[in-house]
mmCIF file of the N, C-alpha and C atoms, coordinates in Angstrom:
data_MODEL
# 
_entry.id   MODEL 
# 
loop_
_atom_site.group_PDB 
_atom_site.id 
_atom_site.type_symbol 
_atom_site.label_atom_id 
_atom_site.label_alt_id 
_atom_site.label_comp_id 
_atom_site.label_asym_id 
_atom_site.label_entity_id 
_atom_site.label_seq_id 
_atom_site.pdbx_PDB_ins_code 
_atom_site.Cartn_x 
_atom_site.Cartn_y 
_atom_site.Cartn_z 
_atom_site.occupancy 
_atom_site.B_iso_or_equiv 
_atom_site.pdbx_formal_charge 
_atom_site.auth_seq_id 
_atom_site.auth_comp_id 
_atom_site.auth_asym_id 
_atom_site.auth_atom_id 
_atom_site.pdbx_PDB_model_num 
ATOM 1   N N  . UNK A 1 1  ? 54.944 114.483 -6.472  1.00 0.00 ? 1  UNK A N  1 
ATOM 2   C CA . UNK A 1 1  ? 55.210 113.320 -7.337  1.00 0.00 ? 1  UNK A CA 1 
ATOM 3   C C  . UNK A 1 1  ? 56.087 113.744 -8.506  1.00 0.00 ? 1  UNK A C  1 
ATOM 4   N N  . UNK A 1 2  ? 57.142 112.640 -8.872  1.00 0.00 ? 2  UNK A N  1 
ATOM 5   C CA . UNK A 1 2  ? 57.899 113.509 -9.994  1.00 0.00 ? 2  UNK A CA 1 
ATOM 6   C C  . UNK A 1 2  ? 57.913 112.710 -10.983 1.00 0.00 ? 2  UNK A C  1 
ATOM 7   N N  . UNK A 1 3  ? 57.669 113.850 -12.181 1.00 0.00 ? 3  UNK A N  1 
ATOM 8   C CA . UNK A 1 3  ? 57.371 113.360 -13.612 1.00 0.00 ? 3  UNK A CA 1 
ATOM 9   C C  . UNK A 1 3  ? 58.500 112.173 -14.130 1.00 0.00 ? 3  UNK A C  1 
ATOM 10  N N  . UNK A 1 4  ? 57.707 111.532 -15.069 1.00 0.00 ? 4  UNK A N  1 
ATOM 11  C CA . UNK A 1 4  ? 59.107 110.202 -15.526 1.00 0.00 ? 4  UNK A CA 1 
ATOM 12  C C  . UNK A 1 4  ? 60.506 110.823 -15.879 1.00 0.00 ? 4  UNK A C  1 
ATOM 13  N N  . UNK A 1 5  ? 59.970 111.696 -17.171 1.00 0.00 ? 5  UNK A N  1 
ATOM 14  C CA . UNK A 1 5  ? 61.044 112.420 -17.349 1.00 0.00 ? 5  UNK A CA 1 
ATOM 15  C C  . UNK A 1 5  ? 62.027 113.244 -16.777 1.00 0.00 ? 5  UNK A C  1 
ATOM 16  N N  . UNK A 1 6  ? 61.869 113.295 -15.629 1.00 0.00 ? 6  UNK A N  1 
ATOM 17  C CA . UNK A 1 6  ? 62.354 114.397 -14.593 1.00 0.00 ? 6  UNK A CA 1 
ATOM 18  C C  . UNK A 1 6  ? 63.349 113.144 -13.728 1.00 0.00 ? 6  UNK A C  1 
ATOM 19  N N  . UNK A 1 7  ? 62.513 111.932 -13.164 1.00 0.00 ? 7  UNK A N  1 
ATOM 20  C CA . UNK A 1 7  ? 63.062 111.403 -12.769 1.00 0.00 ? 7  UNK A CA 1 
ATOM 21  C C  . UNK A 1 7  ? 63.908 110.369 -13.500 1.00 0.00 ? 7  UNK A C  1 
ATOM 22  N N  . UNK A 1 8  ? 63.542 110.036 -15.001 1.00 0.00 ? 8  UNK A N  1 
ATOM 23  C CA . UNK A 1 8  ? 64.519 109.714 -16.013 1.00 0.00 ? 8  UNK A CA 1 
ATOM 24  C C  . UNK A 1 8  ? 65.851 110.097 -16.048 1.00 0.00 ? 8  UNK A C  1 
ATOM 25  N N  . UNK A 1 9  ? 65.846 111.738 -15.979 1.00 0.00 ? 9  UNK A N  1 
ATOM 26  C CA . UNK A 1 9  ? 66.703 112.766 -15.941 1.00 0.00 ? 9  UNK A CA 1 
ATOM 27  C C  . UNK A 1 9  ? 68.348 112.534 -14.907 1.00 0.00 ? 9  UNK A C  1 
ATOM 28  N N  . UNK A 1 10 ? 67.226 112.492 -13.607 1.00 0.00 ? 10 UNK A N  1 
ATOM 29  C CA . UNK A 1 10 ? 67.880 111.916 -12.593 1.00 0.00 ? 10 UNK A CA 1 
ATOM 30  C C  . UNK A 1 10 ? 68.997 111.000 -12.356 1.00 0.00 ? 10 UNK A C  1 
ATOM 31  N N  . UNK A 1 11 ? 68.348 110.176 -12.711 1.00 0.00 ? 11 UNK A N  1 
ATOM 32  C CA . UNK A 1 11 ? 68.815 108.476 -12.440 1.00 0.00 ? 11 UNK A CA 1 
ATOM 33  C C  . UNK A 1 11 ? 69.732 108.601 -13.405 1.00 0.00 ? 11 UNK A C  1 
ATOM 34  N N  . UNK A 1 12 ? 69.624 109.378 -15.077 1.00 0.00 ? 12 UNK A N  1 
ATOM 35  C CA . UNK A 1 12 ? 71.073 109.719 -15.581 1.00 0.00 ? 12 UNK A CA 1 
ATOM 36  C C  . UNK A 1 12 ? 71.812 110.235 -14.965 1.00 0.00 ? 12 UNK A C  1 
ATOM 37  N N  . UNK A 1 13 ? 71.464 111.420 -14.992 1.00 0.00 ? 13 UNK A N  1 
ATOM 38  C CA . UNK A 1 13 ? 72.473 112.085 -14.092 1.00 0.00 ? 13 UNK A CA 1 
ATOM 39  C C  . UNK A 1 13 ? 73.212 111.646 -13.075 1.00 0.00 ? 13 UNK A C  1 
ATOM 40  N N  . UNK A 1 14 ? 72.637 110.889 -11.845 1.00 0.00 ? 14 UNK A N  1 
ATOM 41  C CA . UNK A 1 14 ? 73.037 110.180 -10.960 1.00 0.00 ? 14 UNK A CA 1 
ATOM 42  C C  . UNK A 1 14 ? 74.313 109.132 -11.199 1.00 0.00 ? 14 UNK A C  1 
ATOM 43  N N  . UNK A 1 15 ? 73.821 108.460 -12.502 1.00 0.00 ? 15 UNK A N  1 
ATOM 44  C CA . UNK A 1 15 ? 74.702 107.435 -13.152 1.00 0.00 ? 15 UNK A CA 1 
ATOM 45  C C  . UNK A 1 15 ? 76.357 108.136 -13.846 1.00 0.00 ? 15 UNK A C  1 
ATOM 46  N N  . UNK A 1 16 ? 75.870 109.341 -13.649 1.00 0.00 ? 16 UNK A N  1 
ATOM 47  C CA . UNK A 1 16 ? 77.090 110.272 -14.731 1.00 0.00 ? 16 UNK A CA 1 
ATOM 48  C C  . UNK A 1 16 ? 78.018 110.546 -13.543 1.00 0.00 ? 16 UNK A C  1 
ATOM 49  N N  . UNK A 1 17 ? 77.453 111.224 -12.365 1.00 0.00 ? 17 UNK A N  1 
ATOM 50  C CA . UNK A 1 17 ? 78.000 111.388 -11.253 1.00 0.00 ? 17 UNK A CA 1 
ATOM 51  C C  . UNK A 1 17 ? 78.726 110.737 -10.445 1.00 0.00 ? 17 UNK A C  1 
ATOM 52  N N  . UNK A 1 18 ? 78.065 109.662 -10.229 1.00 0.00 ? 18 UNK A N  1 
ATOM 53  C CA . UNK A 1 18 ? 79.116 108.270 -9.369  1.00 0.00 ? 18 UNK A CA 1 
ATOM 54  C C  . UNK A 1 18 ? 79.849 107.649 -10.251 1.00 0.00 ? 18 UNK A C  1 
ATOM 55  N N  . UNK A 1 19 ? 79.984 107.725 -11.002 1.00 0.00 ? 19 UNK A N  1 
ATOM 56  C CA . UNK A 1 19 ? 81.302 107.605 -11.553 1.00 0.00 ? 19 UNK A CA 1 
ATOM 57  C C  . UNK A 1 19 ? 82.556 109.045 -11.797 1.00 0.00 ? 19 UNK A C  1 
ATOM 58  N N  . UNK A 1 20 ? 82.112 109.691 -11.265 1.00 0.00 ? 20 UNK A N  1 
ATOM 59  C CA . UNK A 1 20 ? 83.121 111.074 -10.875 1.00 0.00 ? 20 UNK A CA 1 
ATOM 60  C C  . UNK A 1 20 ? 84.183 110.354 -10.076 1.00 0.00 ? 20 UNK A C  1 
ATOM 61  N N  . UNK A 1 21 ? 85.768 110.188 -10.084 1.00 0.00 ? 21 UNK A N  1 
ATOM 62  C CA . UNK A 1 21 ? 86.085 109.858 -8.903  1.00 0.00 ? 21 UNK A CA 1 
ATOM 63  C C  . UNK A 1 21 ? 86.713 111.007 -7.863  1.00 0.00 ? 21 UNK A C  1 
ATOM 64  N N  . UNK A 1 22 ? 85.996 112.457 -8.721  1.00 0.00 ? 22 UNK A N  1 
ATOM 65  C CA . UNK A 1 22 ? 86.169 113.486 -7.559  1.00 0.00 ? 22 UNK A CA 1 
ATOM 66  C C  . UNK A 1 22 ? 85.293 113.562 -6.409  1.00 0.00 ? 22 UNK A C  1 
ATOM 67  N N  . UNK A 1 23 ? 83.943 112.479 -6.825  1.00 0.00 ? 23 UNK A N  1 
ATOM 68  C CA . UNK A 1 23 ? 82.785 113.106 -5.824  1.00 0.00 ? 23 UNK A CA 1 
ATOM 69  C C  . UNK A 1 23 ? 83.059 112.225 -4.505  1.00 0.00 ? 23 UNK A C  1 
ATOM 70  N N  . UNK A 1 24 ? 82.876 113.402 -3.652  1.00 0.00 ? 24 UNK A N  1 
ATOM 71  C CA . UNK A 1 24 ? 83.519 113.227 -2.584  1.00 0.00 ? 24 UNK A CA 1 
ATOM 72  C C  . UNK A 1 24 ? 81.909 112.474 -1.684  1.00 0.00 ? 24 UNK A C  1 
ATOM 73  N N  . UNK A 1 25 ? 81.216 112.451 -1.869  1.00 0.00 ? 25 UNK A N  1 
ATOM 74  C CA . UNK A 1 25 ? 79.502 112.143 -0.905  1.00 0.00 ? 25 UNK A CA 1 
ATOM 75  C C  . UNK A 1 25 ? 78.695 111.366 -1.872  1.00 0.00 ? 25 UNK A C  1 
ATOM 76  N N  . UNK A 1 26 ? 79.834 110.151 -2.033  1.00 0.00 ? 26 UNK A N  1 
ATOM 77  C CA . UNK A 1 26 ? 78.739 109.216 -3.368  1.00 0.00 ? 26 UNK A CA 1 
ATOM 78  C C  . UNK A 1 26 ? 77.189 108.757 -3.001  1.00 0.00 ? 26 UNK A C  1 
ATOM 79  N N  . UNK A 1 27 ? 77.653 108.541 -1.216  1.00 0.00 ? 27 UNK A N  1 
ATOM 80  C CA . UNK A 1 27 ? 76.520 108.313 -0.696  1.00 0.00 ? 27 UNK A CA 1 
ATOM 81  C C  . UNK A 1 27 ? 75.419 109.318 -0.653  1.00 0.00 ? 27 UNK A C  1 
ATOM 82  N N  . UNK A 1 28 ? 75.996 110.477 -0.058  1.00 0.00 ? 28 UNK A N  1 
ATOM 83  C CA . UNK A 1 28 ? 74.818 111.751 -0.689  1.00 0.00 ? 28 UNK A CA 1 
ATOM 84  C C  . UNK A 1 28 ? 73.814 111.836 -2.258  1.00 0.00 ? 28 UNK A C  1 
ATOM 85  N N  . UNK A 1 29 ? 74.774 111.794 -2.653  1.00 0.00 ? 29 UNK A N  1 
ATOM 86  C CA . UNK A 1 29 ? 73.792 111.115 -3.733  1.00 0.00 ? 29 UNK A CA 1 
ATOM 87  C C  . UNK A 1 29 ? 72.549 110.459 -4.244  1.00 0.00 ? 29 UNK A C  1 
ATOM 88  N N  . UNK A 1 30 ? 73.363 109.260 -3.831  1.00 0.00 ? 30 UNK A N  1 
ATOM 89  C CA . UNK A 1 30 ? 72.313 107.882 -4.003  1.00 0.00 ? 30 UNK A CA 1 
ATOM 90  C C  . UNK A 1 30 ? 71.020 108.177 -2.287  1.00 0.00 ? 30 UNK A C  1 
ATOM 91  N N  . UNK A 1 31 ? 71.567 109.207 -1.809  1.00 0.00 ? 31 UNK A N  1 
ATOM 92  C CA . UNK A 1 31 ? 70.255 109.694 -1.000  1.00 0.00 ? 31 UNK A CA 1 
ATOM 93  C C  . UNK A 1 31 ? 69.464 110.712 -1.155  1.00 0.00 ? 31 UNK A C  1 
ATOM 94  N N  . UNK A 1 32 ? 70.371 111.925 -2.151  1.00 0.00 ? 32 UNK A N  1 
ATOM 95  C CA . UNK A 1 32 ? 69.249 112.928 -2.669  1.00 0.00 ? 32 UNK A CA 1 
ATOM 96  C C  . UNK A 1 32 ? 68.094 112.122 -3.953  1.00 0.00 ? 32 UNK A C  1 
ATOM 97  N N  . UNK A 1 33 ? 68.853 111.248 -4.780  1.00 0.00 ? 33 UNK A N  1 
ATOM 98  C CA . UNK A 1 33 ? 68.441 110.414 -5.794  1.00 0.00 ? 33 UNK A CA 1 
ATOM 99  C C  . UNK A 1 33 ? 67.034 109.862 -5.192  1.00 0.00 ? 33 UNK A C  1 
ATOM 100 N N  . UNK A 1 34 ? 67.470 109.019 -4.309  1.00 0.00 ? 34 UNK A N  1 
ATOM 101 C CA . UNK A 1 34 ? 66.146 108.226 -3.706  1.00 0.00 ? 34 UNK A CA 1 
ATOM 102 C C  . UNK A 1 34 ? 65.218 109.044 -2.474  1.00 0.00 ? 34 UNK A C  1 
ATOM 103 N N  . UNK A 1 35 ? 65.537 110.608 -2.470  1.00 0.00 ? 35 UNK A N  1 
ATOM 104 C CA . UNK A 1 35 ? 64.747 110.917 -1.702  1.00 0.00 ? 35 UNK A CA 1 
ATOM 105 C C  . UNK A 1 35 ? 63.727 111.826 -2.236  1.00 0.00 ? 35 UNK A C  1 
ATOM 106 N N  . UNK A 1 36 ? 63.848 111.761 -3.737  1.00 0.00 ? 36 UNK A N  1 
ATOM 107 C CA . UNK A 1 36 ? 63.156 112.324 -4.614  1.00 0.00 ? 36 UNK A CA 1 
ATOM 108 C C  . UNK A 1 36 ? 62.019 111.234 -4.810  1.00 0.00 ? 36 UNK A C  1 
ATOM 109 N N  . UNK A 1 37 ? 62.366 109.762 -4.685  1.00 0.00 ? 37 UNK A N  1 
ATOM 110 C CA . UNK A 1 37 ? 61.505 108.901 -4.568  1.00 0.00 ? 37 UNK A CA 1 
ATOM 111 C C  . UNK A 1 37 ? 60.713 108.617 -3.636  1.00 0.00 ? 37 UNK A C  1 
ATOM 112 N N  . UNK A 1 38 ? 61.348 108.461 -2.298  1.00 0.00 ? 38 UNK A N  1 
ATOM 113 C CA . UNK A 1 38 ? 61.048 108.478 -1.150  1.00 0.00 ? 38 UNK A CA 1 
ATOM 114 C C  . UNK A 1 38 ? 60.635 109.702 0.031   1.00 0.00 ? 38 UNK A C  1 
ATOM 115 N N  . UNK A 1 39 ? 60.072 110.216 0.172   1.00 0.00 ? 39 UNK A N  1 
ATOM 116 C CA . UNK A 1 39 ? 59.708 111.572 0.768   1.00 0.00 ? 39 UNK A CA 1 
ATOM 117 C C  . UNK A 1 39 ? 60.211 111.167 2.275   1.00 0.00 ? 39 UNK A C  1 
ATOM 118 N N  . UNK A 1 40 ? 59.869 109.909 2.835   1.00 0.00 ? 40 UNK A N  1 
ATOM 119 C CA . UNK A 1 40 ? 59.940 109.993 4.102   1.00 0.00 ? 40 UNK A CA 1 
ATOM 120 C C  . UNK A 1 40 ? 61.889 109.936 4.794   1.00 0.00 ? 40 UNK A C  1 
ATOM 121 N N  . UNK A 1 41 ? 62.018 109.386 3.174   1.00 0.00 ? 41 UNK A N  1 
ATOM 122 C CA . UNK A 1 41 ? 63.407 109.198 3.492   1.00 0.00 ? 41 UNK A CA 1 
ATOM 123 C C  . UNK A 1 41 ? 64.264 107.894 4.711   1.00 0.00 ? 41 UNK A C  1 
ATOM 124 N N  . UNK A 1 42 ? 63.363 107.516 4.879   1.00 0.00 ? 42 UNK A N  1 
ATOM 125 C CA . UNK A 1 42 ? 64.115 106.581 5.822   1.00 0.00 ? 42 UNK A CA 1 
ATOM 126 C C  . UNK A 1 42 ? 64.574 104.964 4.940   1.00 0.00 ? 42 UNK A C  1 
ATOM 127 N N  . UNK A 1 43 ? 63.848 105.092 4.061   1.00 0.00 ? 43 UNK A N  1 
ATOM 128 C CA . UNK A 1 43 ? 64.629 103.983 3.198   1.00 0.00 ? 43 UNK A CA 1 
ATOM 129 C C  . UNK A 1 43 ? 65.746 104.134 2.276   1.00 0.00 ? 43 UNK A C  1 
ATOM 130 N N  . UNK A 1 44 ? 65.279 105.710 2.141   1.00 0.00 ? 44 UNK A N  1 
ATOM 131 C CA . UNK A 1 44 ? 66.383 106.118 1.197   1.00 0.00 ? 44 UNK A CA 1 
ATOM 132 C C  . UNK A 1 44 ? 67.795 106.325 2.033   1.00 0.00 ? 44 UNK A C  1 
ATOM 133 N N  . UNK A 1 45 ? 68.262 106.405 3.140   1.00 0.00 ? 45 UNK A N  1 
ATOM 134 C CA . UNK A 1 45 ? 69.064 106.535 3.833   1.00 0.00 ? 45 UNK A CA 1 
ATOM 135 C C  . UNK A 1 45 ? 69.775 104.891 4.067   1.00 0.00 ? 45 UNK A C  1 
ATOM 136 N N  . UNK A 1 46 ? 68.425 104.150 4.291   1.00 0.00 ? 46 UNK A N  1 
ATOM 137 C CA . UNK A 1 46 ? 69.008 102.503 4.818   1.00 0.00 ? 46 UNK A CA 1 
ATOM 138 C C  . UNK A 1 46 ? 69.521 102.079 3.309   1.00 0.00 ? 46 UNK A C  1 
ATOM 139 N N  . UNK A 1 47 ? 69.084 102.454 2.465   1.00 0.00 ? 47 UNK A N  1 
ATOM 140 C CA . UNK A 1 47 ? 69.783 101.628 1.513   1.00 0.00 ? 47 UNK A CA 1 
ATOM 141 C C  . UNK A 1 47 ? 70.762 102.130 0.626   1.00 0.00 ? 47 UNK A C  1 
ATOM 142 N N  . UNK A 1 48 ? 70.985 104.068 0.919   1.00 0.00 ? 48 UNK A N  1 
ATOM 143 C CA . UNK A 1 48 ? 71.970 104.216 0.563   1.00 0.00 ? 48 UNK A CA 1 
ATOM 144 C C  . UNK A 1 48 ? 73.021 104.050 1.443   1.00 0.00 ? 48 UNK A C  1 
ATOM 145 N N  . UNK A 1 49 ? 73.116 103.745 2.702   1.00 0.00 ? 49 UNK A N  1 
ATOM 146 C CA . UNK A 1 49 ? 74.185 103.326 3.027   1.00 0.00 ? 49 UNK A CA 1 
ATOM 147 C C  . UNK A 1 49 ? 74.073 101.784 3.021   1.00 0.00 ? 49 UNK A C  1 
ATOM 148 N N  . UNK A 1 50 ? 73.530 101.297 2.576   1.00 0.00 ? 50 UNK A N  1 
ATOM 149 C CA . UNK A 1 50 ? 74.065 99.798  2.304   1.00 0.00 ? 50 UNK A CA 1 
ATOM 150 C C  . UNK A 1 50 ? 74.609 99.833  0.763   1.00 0.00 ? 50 UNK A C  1 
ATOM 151 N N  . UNK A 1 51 ? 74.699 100.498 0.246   1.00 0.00 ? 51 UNK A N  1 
ATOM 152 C CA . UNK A 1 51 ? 75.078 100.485 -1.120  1.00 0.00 ? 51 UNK A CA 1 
ATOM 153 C C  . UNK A 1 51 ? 76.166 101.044 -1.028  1.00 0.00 ? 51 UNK A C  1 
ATOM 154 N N  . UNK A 1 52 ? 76.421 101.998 -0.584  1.00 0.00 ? 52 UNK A N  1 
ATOM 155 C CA . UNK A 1 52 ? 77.709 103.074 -0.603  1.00 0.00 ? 52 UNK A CA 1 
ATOM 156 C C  . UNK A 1 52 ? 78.645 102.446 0.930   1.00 0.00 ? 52 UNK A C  1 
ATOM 157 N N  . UNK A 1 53 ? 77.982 102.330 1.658   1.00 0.00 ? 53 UNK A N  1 
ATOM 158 C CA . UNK A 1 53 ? 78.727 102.118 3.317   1.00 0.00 ? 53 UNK A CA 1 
ATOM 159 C C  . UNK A 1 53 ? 78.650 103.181 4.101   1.00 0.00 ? 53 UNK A C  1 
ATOM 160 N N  . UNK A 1 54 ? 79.007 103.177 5.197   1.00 0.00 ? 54 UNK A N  1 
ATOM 161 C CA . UNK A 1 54 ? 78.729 104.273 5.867   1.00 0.00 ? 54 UNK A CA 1 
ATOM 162 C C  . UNK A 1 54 ? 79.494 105.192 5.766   1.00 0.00 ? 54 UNK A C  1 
ATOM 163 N N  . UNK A 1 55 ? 79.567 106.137 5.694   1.00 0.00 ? 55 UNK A N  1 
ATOM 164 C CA . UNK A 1 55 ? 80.361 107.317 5.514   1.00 0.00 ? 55 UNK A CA 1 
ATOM 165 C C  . UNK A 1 55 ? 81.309 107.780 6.707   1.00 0.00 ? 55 UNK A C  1 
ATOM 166 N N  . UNK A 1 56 ? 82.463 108.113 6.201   1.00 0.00 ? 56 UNK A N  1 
ATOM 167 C CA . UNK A 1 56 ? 83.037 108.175 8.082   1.00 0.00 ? 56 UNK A CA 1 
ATOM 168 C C  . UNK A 1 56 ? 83.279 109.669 7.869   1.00 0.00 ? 56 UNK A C  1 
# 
């Protein structure tokens, strides 16, 4: 389980990042992000690619 602050941390960070327009795996991201939330990961995958698109 991860602390608020930790995952506070995150979700900044996250926010600092996608707006990089070097980062090349925005979608990676928004799936390491939510798989810190999600352990099983399968939501975190469906909805980062509905957010980002699929990655080609």
């Amino acid at each position: 389980q991860a602390s608020e602050p930790d995952l506070t941390s995150k979700i900044k960070n996250f926010g600092a990042s996608s707006l990089n327009p070097n980062d090349k795996d925005p979608a990676g991201d928004v799936f390491d992000l939510l798989m810190s939330i999600d352990k099983t990961g399968k939501r975190a995958k469906a909805f980062a690619t509905a957010l980002v698109g699929e990655q080609q």
